[in-house]
N, C-alpha and C positions, 0 to 999 in steps of 0.2 A: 040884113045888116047886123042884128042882132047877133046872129047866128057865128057873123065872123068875130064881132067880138067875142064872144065865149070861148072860138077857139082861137084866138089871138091870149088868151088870158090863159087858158089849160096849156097851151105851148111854154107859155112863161114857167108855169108853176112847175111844170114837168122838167125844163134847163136846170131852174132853180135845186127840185130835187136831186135829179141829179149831181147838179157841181155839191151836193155836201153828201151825197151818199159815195159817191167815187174817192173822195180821200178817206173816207172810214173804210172802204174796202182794202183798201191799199195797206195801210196800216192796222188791219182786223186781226185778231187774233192768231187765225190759220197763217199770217205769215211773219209772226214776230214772239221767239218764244220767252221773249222776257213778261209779253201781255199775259199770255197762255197762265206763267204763274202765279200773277196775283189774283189773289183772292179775299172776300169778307171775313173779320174774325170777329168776334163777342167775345170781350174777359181773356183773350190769346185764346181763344179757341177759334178751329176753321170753320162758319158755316157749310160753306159750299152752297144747293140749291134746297139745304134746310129751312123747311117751314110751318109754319104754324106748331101745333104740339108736339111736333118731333124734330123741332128747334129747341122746344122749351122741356122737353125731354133731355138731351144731350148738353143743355147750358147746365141744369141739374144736375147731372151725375157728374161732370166736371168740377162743380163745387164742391160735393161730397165726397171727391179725391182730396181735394186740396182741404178739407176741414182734418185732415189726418196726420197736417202738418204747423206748426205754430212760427210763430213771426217771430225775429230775432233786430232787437234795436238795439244798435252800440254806438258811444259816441263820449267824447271825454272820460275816459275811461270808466265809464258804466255801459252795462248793459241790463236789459229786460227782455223775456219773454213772453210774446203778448198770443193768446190763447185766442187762435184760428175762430173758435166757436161763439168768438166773443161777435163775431160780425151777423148781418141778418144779408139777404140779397134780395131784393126785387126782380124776379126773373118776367112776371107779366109785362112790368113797363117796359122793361128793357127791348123783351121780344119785340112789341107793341111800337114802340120807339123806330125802331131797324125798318120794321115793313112800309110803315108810313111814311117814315121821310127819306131812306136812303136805299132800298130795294128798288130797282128799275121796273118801271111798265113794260107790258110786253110789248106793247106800240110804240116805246123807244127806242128804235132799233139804227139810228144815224149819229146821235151824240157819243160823244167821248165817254169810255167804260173810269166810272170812278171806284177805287177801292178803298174801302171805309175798315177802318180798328176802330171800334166802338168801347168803353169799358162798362160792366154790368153796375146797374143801379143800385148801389148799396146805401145802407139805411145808417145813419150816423150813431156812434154807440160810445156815450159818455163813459164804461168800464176803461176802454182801451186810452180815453183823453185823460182820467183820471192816474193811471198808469204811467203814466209818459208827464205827468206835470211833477211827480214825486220825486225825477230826476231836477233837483235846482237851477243844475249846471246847462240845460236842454231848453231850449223855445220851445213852449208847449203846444203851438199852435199850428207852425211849420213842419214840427216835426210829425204831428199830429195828421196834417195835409199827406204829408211822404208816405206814410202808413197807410192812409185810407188808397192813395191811389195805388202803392201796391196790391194791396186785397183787393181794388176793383178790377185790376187784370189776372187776379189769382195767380200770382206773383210769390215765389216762395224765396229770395233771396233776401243776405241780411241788407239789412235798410241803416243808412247812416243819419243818427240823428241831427239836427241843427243845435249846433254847441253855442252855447252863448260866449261870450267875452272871459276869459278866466283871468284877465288881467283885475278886471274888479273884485277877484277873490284874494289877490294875493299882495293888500296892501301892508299885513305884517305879519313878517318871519319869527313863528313860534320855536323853529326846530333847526341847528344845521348838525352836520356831524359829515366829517370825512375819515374816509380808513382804506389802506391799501389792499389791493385784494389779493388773499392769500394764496399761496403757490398749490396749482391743481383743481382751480378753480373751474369748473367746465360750464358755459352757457350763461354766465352773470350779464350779459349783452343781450340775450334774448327776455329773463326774467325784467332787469330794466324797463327794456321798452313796454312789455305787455304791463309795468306800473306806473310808470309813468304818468302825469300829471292825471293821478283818479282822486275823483273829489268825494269827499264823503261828508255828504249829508247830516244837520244835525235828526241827532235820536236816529242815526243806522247804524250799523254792524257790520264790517270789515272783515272780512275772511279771506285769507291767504288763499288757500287753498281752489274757494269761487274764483276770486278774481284772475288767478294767472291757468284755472282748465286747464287742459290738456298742453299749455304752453310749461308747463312742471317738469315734462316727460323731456324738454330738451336739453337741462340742466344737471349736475350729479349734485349728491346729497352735499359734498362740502361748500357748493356757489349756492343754493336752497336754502342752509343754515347759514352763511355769511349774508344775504339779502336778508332774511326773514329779521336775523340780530339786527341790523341798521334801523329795519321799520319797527320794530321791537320797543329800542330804544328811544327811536322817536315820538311812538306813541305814546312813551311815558312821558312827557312833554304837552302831551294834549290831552284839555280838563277831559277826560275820559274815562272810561272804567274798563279796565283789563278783564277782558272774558276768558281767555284760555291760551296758555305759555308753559310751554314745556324747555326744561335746563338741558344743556349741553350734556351735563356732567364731567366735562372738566374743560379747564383753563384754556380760551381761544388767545390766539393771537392777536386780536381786534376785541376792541371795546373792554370794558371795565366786568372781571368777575359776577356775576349778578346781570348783568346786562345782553348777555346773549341768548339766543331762543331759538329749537328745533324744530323743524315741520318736516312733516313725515307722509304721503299719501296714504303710501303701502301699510304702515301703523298707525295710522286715522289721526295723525298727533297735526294739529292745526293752529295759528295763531289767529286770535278773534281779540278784540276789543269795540268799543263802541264811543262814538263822540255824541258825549249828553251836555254839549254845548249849544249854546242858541245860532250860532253861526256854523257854515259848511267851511269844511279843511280841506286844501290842495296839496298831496302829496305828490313831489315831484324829487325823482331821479335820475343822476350823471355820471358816465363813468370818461372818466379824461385821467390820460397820461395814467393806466393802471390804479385809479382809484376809483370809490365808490361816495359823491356826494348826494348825503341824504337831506333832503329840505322838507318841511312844513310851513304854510304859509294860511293865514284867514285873514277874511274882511277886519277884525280887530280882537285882540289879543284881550280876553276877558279876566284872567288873571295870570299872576304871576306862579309858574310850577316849578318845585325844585325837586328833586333827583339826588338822594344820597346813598350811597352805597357802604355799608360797616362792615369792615374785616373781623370778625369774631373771634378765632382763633385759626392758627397757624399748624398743620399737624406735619411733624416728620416723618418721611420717609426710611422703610425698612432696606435692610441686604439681604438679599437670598444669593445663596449658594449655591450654584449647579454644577457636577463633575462629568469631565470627559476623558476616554480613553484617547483623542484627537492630539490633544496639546501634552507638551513635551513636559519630561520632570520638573515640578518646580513651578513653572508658566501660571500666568494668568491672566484674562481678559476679559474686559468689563463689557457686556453686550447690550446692556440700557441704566442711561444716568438716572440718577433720581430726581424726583422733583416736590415740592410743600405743597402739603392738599391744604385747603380752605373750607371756611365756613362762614358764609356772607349773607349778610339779612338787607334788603332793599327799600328803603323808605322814598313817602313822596305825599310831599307839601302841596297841601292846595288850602287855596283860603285862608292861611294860617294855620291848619288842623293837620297834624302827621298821619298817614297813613303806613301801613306796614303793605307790602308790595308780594312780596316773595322771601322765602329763606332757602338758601341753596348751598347742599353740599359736594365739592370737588375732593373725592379723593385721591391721596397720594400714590404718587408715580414711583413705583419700586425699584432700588439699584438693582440691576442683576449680574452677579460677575460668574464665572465659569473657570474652575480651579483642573486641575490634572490631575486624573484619579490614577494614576500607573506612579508607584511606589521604589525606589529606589533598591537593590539587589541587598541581601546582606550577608558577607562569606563565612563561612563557618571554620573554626582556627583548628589545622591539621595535629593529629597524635602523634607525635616523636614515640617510635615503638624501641623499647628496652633491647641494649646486645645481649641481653645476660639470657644462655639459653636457658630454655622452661625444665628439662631433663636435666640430673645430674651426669657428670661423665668421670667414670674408672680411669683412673692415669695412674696407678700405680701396680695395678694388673691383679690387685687382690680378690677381684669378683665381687667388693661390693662399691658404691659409690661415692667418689669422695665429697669430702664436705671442705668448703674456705673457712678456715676457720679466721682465721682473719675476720674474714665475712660477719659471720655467725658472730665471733664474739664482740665484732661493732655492733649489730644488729640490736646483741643483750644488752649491751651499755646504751644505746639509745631507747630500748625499752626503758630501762633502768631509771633513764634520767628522766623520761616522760612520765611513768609513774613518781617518782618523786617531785616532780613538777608541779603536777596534780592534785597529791597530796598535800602539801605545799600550799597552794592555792584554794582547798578547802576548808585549809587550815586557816587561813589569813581571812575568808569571806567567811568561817563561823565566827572570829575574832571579830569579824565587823559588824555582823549580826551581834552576838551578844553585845559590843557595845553599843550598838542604836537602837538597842532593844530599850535601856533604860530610857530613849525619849518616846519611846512608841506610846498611843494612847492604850489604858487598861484594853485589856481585851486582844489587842493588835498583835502581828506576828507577820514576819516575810517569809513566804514560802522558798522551794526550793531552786525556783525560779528566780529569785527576789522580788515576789510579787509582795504587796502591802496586801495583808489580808485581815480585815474588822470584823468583830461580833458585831 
C-alpha cells in the first residue's frame, strides 16, 4: 500500500514538473531573440557570466576610464564642474551584493530569466554637496541626489540641476534699459539665450567670456559688443565693483558715451565685475520686435545707485585732402563726414559717496574730401613775325645796298627822343633826390635804385 502511495505522489510531483518546465521551454532563450539579448549590467557595465575577481577586476578598470572625465552641472544659468575624482566606489559590496541576491542558482533552471541593472555603491562625498550648494539659485539636495546617481552608473552626461523658484529673486527691479539693435548685428538671439536669466551670487564674479563658452563663436564682434554694453551698463546699477571694461573707442549708437564695453576672446579683452551685495542678482534678457531689453532684478534693492556721465570736452574734427587723377577739372567729393571726438569721465554714487568709474577718450572722425589733381591747359601767345626782310636789297642797281632813309631817319628821331626822355627823367629824380635829401636823417642817402640807405 505503502509502496502505491509513493508512486501515486512521484506521478504527481513529476505532472507538476513538467507543466512549469514546458512553458519555460517554449519561451527559452533558443527560441526568442529578444530573451537572447538581455543581459546583467553593474554601473552600465555588461557582466555577462563574470564572476568573483574578474568581475571586480572589470568593475575597476571601468571606473578608472570614467575618472578621466568630470561632471558638468548647469541649471539657471550657472554651471560647475565637478571633479570625477571627487567620488570613492565600493567595488567589494557591490560585487558581494550581485551574487547573493540577484545571480541565479544553478538549480534554477524553470523560473523566469530576470535581468538586473544594478548601480555601483558609491561612498557619499560632502566636496561635490558642498560644490553644488554654492549655486543659491539650485536645491542642494536633489540636485545633489542627480549627480550621485549619475556617477553610480558612471554616467558622463551633463546633468540638469534642480532650480529653485527664481520668482522669489525677482521681487525688485534694480536695472532696465532698452536699445534697438544695430544694423549688422549677427547672433544677438543666440548670445540672449545662453544669458538669460543667470543669477549671480552675492560675493561672485561674472565673466562674459565663462558664461557664454563656445556659444561667442556664433555671434560677430559688432552683436558681442552691443550685448556686452547693455550688461555693462547695467552692472553699473548693481552695488558692485567693476573688475575689467574695455572702451569701444568711439561713439556707439546705443547707450550714452562712457557707457559701452568691448569683449574680445581672440584679444583676452573680458568684462568681469562682481556683486559684493548681500543678496543674489537676476540678470534677465529680451529681444522683441528688434530690441534688446536688459533687466536686473534682486530679492531687495540695498541702496540707491546713480550713473552719471560728464562730457569734458568736445574736440573738432580735421579736413584732409586727397588728390586724384579720376575726377574731372575743378570736381570735388567728400568720401567721409566728419564727426566731434569726446572726452567722458563716468561717475557712480553709492551710499552717498562718488565714485570715479572710467575716463574715456573718443576720438574725432576726419572729413575726408578728394580734390582733382589734373590741371587746366595754358596756351602760349603766338609771335607775329616782322615783313621787313632781314637783308637789305639794291633797287637802284648801284651794287651796293639801299638804305630807307625815311626809316633810318625815324629810327634816329626816336633814338633821339628816348635819350632825351631819359635824361630828362634823371634829371627830374636827382631834383627829387636832392630835395628829400634835406628831410633825410644825418647820415641817410637813396641810392640809385631809390633805396633809403642809413649809416
Amino acid at each position: 500500500m505503502r509502496i502505491v502511495f509513493r508512486s501515486i505522489v512521484l506521478f504527481a510531483v513529476m505532472v507538476i514538473l513538467i507543466a512549469i518546465w514546458v512553458p519555460h521551454f517554449i519561451a527559452s532563450p533558443n527560441n526568442s531573440s529578444d530573451e537572447s539579448s538581455k543581459k546583467d549590467t553593474i554601473g552600465g557595465i555588461e557582466v555577462g557570466n563574470l564572476k568573483g575577481e574578474e568581475l571586480k577586476e572589470t568593475l575597476n578598470n571601468a571606473v578608472n576610464d570614467w575618472y578621466s572625465q568630470n561632471l558638468i552641472v548647469k541649471g539657471g544659468g550657472n554651471s560647475i564642474e565637478v571633479s570625477s575624482s571627487s567620488y570613492q566606489f565600493d567595488i567589494e559590496s557591490t560585487v558581494n551584493n550581485y551574487e547573493e541576491n540577484y545571480r541565479k542558482p544553478w538549480y534554477v533552471f524553470w523560473g523566469d530569466e530576470t535581468v538586473v541593472h544594478l548601480p555601483l555603491n558609491i561612498l557619499p562625498s560632502e566636496i561635490v554637496k558642498n560644490e553644488i550648494s554654492n549655486v543659491a539659485t539650485w536645491d542642494t539636495d536633489l540636485t545633489y541626489e542627480k549627480v550621485q546617481l549619475n556617477a553610480s552608473y558612471l554616467k558622463t552626461d551633463e546633468i540638469e540641476a534642480v532650480v529653485n523658484d527664481l520668482s522669489v529673486l525677482e521681487n525688485d527691479r534694480i536695472s532696465l534699459s532698452v536699445e534697438e539693435i544695430p544694423e549688422g548685428s549677427m547672433g544677438v538671439n543666440e548670445l540672449v539665450l545662453a544669458l538669460h536669466d543667470t543669477v549671480i551670487d552675492p560675493e561672485t564674479t561674472f565673466s562674459l567670456l565663462e558664461k557664454l563658452g563656445e556659444t561667442i563663436n556664433l555671434a560677430n564682434q559688432k552683436a558681442i559688443n552691443f550685448v556686452a554694453s547693455n550688461i555693462y551698463s547695467a552692472a553699473l546699477n548693481i552695488n558692485g565693483e567693476i573688475l575689467e571694461r574695455h572702451s569701444q573707442n568711439e561713439i556707439p549708437s546705443y547707450l550714452k558715451p562712457g557707457l559701452e564695453a568691448k569683449v574680445d576672446a581672440l584679444g583676452n579683452k573680458d568684462l568681469k565685475f562682481s556683486n559684493t551685495s548681500s543678496n543674489p542678482v537676476v540678470l534677465k534678457l529680451l529681444v522683441n520686435d528688434g530690441k534688446l531689453q536688459t533687466e536686473v532684478y534682486s530679492p531687495a534693492k540695498e541702496t540707491e545707485v546713480d550713473v552719471t556721465v560728464s562730457k569734458d570736452e568736445k574736440i573738432q574734427p580735421r579736413t584732409i585732402k586727397r588728390y586724384s587723377e579720376e575726377l574731372a577739372i575743378g570736381r570735388q567729393e567728400e568720401v567721409q563726414k566728419g564727426a566731434e571726438g569726446l572726452r567722458v569721465t563716468v561717475y557712480r554714487t553709492v551710499y552717498g559717496e562718488q565714485q570715479l568709474v572710467s575716463r574715456d577718450y573718443y576720438p574725432p572722425v576726419n572729413r575726408v574730401i578728394v580734390e582733382s589733381s589734373q590741371q587746366p591747359e595754358i596756351r602760349e601767345t603766338a609771335v607775329v613775325e616782322s615783313n621787313t626782310p632781314s637783308d637789305p636789297i639794291d633797287l637802284d642797281g648801284d651794287g651796293l645796298p639801299d638804305i630807307d632813309e625815311s626809316r633810318e631817319s625815324s629810327s634816329s628821331d626816336n633814338q633821339k627822343g628816348n635819350l632825351q626822355h631819359t635824361n630828362a627823367n634823371e634829371s627830374i629824380g636827382e631834383q627829387n633826390q636832392d630835395e628829400s635829401d634835406d628831410n633825410l636823417p644825418p647820415g641817410s642817402y637813396y641810392d640809385k635804385g631809390g633805396n633809403l640807405i642809413t649809416s
